[in-house]
N, C-alpha and C positions, 0 to 999 in steps of 0.2 A: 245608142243615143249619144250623141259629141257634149263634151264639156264646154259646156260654155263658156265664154272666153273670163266675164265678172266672174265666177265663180274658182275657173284656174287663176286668175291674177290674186285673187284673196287667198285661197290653197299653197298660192307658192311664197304670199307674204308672212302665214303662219306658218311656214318648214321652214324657213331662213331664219325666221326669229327664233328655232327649236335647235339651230346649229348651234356647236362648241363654239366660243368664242376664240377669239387670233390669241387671247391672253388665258393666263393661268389662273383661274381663283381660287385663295388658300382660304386656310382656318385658323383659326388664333392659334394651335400647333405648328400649321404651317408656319403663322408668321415668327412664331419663334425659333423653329428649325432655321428658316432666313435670314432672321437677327444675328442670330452664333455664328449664321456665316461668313455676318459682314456685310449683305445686300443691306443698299441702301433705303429707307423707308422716307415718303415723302409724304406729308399730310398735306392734301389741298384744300382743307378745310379753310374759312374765314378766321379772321383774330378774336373774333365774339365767339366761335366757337372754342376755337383753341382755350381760352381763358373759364369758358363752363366746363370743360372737360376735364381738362389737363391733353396730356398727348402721349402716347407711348415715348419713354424716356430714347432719345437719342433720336427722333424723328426731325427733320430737315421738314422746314413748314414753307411753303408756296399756293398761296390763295390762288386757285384757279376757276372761280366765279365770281361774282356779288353776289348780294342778299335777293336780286332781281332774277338771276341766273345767267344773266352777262359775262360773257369772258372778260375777267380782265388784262386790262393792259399791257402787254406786253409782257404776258405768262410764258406763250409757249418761244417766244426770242428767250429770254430769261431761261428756260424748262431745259431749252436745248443745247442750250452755251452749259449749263452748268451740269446734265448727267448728259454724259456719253450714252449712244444709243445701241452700243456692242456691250454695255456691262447689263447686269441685272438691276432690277428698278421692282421698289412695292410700290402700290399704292392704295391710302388709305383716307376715309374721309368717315362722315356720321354712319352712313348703313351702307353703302356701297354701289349707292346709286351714281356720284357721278365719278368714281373711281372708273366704275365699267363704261362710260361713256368716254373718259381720257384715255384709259387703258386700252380700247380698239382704235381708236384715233390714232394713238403712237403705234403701234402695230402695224395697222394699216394704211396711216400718209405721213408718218416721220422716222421709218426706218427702224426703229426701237424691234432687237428682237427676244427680248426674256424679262417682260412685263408681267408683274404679281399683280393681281389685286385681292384686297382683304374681302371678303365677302360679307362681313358683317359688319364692318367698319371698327368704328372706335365703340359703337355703340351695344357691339356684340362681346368685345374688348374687355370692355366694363361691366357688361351685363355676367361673365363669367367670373368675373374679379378680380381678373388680374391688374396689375401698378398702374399707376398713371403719372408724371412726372407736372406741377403746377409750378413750377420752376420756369417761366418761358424765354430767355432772350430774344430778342428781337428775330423778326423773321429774315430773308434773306432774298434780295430783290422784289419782284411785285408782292410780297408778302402784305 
């Protein structure tokens, strides 16, 4: 009996969505294994977040949503003027939802190729217990 054609187009949107992603996802090990190396850590979380949280200390902060889920402004002009897409790059936000949504995007349509993303976010960060820095400077472009 043949596969139906509905039934293979659903079959092959649930095996695409079971593949490795183009990016790396760490653990809070991970991210600190990364820190000591020097990769760069980017929170695109919002400023309302950043200021409930804190941020992992030495994290470069660039909002790359609103509160709506709109890209803002003139994130990824901004994103790609300021990290080169040959170095290493984390990235880290609340749980790690739209990390892996930025993190395949640079992979796959902005050349970036040794993209981290945190897999638990900031939220898994905290939930283990490690620092958080409440210290914020100002952010830096679309921030």
């Amino acid at each position: 009996m043949p596969i139906r054609p509905l039934f293979a187009a659903v079959l092959l949107a649930l095996l695409a969505g079971c593949s490795q992603p183009p990016y790396t996802n760490v653990d809070n090990q991970g991210l600190q294994g990364l820190l000591q190396q020097g990769v760069t850590l980017i929170d695109i979380r919002r400023p309302d977040e950043w200021r409930q949280t804190g941020v992992v200390a030495g994290s470069e902060r660039l909002t790359f949503v609103d509160e709506m889920g709109r890209l803002k402004p003139g994130f990824i002009e901004t994103f790609t003027q300021r990290f080169d897409p040959n170095e290493p790059v984390v990235l880290i936000c609340r749980t790690g939802n739209r990390t892996d949504v930025l993190a395949r995007h640079m992979m796959e349509h902005l050349g970036y190729t040794q993209v981290y993303n945190v897999r638990d976010g900031i939220m898994g960060w905290i939930g283990a217990g490690l620092p958080v820095s409440r210290a914020l400077p100002p952010p830096h472009g679309a921030g």
